[in-house]
TORKOL-733708 format. One record per atom (N, C-alpha, C, O): residue number from 1; chain; atom name; x negated, y, z negated. Coordinates in nm, 2 decimals. Atoms other than C-alpha are relative to their C-alpha. Layout:
# TORKOL-733708
pos: NUM, unit: A, site: CA, east: X, north: Y, up: Z
...
# end
This chain:
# TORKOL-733708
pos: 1, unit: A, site: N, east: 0.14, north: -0.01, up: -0.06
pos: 1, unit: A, site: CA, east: 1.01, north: 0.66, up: -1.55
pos: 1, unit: A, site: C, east: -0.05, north: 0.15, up: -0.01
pos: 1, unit: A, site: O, east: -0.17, north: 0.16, up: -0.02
pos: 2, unit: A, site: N, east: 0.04, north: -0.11, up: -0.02
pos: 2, unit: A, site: CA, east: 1.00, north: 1.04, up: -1.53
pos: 2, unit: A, site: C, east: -0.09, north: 0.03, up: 0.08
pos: 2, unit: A, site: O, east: -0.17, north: 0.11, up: 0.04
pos: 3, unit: A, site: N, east: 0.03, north: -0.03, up: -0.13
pos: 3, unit: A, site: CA, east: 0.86, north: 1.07, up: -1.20
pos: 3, unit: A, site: C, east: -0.19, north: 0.00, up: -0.03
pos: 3, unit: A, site: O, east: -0.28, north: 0.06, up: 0.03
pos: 4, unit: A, site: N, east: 0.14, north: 0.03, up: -0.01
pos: 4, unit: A, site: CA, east: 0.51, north: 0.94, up: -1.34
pos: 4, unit: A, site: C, east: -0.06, north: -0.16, up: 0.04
pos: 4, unit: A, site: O, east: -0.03, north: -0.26, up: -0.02
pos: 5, unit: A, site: N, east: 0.11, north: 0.17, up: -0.04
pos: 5, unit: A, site: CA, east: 0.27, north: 0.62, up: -1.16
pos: 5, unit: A, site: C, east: -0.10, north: 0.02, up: -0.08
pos: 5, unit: A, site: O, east: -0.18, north: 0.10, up: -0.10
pos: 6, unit: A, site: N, east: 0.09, north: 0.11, up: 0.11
pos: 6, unit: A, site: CA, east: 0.12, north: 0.44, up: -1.39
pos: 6, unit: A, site: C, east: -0.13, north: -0.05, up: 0.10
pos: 6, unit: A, site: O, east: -0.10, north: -0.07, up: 0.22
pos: 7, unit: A, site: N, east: 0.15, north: 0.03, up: -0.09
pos: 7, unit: A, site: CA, east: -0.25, north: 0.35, up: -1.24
pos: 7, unit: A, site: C, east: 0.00, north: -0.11, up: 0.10
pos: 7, unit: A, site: O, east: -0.07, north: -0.11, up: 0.20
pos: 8, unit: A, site: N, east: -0.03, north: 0.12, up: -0.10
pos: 8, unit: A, site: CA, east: -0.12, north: -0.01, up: -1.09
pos: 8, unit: A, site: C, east: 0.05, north: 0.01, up: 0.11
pos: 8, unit: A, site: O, east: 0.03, north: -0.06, up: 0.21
pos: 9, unit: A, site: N, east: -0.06, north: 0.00, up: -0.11
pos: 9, unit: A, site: CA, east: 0.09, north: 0.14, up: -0.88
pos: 9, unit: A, site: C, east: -0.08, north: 0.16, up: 0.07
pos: 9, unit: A, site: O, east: -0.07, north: 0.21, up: 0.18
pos: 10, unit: A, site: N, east: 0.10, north: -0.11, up: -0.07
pos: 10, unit: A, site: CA, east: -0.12, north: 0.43, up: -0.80
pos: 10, unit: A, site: C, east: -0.12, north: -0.08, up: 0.09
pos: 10, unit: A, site: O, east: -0.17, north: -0.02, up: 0.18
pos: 11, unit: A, site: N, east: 0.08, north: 0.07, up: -0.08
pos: 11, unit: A, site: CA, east: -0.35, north: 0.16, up: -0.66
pos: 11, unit: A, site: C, east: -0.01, north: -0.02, up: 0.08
pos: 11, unit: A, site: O, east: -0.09, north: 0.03, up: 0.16
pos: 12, unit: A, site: N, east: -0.12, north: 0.03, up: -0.09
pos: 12, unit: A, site: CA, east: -0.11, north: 0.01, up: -0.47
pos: 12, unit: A, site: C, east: 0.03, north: 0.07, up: 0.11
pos: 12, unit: A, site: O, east: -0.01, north: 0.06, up: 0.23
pos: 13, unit: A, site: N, east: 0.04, north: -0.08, up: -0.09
pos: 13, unit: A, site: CA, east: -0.03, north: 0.28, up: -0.33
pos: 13, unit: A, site: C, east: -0.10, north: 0.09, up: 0.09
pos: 13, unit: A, site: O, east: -0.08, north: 0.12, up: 0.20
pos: 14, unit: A, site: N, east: 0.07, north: -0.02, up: -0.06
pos: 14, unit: A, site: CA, east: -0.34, north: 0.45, up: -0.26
pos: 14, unit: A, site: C, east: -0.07, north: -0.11, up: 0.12
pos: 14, unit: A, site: O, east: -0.11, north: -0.05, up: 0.22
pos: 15, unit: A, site: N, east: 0.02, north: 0.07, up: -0.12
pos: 15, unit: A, site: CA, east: -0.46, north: 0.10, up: -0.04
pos: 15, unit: A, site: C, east: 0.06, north: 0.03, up: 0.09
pos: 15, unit: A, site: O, east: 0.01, north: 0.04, up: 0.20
pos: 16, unit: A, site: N, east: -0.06, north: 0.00, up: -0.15
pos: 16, unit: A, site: CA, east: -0.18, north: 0.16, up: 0.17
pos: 16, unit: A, site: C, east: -0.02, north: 0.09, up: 0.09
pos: 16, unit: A, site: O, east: -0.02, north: 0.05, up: 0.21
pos: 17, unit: A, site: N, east: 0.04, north: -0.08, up: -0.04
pos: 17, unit: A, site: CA, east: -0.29, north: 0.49, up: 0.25
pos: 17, unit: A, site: C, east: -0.15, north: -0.03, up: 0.12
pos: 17, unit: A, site: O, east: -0.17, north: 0.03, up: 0.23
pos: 18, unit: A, site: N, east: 0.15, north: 0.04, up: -0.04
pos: 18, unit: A, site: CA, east: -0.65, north: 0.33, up: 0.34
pos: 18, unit: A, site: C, east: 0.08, north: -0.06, up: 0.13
pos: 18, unit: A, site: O, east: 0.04, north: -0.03, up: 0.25
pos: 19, unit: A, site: N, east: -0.06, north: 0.14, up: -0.13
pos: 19, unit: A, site: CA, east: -0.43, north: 0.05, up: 0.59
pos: 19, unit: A, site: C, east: 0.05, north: 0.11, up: 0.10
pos: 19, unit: A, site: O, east: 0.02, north: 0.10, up: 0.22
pos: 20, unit: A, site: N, east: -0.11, north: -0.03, up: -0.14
pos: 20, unit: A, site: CA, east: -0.19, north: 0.32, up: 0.76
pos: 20, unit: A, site: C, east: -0.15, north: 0.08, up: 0.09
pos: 20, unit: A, site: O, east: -0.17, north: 0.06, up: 0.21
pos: 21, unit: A, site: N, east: 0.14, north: -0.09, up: -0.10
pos: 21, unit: A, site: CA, east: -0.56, north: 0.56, up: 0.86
pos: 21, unit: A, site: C, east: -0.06, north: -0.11, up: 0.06
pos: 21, unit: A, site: O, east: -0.11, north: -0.07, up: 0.16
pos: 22, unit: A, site: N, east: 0.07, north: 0.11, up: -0.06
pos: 22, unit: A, site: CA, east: -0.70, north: 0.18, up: 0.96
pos: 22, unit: A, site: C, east: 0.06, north: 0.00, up: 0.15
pos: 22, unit: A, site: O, east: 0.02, north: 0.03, up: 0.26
pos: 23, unit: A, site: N, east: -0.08, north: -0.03, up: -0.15
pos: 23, unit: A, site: CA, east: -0.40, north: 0.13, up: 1.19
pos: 23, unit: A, site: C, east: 0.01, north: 0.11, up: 0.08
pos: 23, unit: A, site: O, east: 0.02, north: 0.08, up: 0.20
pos: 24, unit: A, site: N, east: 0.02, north: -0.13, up: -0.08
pos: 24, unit: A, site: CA, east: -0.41, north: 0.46, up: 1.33
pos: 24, unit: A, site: C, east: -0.08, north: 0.04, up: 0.07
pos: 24, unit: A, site: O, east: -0.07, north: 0.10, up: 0.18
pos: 25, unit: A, site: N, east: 0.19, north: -0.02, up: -0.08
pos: 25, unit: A, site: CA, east: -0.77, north: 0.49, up: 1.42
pos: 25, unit: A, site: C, east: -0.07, north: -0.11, up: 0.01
pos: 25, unit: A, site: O, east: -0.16, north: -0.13, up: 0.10
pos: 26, unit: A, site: N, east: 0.15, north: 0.13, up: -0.07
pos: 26, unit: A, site: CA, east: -0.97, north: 0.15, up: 1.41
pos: 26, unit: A, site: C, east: 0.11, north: -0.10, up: -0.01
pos: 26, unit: A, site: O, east: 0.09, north: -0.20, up: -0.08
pos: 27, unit: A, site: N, east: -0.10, north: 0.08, up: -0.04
pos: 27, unit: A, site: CA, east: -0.66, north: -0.03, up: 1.49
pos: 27, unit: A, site: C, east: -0.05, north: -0.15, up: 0.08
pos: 27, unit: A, site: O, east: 0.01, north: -0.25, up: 0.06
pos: 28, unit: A, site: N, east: 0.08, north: 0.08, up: -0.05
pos: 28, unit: A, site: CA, east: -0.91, north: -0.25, up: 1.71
pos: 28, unit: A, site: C, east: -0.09, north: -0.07, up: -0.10
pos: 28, unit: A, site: O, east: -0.13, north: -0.18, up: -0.06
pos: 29, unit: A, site: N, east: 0.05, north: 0.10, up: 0.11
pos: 29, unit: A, site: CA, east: -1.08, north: -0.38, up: 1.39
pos: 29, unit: A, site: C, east: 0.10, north: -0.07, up: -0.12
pos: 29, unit: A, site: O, east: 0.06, north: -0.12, up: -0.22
pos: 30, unit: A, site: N, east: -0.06, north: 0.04, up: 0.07
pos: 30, unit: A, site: CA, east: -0.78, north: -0.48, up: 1.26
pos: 30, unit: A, site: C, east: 0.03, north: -0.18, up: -0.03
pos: 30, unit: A, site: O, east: 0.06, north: -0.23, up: 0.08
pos: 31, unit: A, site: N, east: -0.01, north: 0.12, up: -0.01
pos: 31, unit: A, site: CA, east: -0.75, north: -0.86, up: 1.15
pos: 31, unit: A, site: C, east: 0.12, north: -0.07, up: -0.09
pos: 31, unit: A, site: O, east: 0.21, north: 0.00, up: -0.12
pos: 32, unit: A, site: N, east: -0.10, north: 0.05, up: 0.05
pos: 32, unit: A, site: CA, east: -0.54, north: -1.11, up: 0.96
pos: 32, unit: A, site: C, east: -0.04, north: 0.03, up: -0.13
pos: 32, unit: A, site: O, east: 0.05, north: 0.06, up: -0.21
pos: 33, unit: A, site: N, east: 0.06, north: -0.01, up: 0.16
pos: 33, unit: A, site: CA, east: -0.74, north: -1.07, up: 0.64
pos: 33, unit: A, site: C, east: 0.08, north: 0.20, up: -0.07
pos: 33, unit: A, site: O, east: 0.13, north: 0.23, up: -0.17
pos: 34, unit: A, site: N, east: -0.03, north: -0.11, up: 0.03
pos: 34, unit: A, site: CA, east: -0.65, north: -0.70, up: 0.66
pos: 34, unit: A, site: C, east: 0.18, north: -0.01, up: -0.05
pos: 34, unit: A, site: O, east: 0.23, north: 0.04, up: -0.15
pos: 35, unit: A, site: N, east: -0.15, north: -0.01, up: -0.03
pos: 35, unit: A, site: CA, east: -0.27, north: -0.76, up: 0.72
pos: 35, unit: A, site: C, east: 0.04, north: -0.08, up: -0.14
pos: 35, unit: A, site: O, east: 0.14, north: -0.04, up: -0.20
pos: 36, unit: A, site: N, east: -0.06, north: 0.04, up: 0.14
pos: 36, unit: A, site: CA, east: -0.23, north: -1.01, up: 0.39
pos: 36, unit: A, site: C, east: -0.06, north: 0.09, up: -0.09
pos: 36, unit: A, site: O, east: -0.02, north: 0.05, up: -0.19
pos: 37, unit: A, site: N, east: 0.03, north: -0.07, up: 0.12
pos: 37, unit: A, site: CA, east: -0.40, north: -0.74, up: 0.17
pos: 37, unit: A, site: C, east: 0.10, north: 0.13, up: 0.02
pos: 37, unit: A, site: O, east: 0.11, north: 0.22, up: -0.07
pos: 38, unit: A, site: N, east: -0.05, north: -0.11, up: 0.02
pos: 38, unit: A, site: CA, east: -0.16, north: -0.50, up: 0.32
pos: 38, unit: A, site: C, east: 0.17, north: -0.04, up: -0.10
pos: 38, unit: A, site: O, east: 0.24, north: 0.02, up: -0.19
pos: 39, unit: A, site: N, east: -0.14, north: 0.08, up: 0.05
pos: 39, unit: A, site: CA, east: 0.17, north: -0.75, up: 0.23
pos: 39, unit: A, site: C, east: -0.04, north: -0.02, up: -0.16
pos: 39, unit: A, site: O, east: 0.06, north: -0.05, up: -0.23
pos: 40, unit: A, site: N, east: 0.00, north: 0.05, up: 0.19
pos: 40, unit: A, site: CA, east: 0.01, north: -0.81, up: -0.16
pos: 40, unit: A, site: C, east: 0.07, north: 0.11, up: -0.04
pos: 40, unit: A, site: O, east: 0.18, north: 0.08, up: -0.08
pos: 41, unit: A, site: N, east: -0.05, north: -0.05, up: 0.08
pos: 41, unit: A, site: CA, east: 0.12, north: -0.51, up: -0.27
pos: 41, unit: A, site: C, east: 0.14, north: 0.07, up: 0.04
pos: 41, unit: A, site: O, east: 0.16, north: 0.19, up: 0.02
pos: 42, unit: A, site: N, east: -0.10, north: -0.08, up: -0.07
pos: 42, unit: A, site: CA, east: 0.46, north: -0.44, up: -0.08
pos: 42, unit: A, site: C, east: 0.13, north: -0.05, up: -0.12
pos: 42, unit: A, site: O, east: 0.22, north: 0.03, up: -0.12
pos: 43, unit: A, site: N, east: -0.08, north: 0.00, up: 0.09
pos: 43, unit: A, site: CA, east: 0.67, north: -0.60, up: -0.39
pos: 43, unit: A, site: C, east: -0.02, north: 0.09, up: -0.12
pos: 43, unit: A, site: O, east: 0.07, north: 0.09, up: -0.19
pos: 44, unit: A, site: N, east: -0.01, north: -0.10, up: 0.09
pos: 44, unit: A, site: CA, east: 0.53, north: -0.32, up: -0.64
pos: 44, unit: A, site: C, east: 0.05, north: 0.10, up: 0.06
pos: 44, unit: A, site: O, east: 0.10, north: 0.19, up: -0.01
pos: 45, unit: A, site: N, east: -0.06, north: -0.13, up: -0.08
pos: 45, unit: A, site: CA, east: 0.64, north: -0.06, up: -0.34
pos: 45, unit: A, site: C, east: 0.11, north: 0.01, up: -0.01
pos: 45, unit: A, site: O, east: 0.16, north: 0.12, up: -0.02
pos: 46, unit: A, site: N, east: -0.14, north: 0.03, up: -0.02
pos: 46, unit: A, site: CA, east: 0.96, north: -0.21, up: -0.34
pos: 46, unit: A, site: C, east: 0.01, north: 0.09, up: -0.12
pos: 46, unit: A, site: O, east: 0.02, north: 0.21, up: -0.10
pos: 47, unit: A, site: N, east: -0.05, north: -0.03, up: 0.10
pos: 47, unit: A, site: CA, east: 1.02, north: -0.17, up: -0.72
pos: 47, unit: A, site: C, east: -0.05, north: 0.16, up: 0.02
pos: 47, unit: A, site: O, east: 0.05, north: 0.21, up: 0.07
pos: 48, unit: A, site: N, east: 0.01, north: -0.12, up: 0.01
pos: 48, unit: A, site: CA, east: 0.88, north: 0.20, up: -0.71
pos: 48, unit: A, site: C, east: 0.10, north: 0.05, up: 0.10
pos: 48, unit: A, site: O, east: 0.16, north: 0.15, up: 0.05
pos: 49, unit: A, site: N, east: -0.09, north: -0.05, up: -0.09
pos: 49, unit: A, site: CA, east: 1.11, north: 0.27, up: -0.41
pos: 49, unit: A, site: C, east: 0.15, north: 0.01, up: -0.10
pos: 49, unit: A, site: O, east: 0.23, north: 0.10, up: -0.09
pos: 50, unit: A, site: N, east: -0.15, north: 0.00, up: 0.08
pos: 50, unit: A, site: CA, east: 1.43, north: 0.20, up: -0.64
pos: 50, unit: A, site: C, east: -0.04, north: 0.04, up: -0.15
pos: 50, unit: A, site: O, east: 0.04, north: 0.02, up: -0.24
pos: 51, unit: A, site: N, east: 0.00, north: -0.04, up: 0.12
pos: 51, unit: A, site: CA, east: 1.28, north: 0.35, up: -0.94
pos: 51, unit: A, site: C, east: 0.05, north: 0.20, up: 0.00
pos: 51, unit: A, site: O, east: 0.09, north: 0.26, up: -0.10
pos: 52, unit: A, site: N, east: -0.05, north: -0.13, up: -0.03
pos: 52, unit: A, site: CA, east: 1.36, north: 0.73, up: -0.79
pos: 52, unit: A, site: C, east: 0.14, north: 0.03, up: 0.02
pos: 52, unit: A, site: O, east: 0.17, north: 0.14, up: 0.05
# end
């Protein structure tokens, strides 16, 4: 891999970024809709986690 993300998972990861400032600060507008868009992309996290 040479320690480069490819755009899909640059995606990926940037959403999550968007969810953890949600939960952090508007934690009170948080809903179920939010919480399955945070689980779609937790199997490309995986594979990036074991690609280091």
């Amino acid at each position: 891999m040479g320690g480069i993300i490819d755009g899909g998972m640059n995606r990926s990861l940037s959403s999550l970024v968007y969810y953890q400032n949600l939960l952090s600060h508007e934690y009170h507008t948080f809903d179920e809709s939010d919480l399955m868009e945070i689980l779609a992309p937790l199997p490309q996290v995986s594979d990036f986690s074991f690609c280091r």
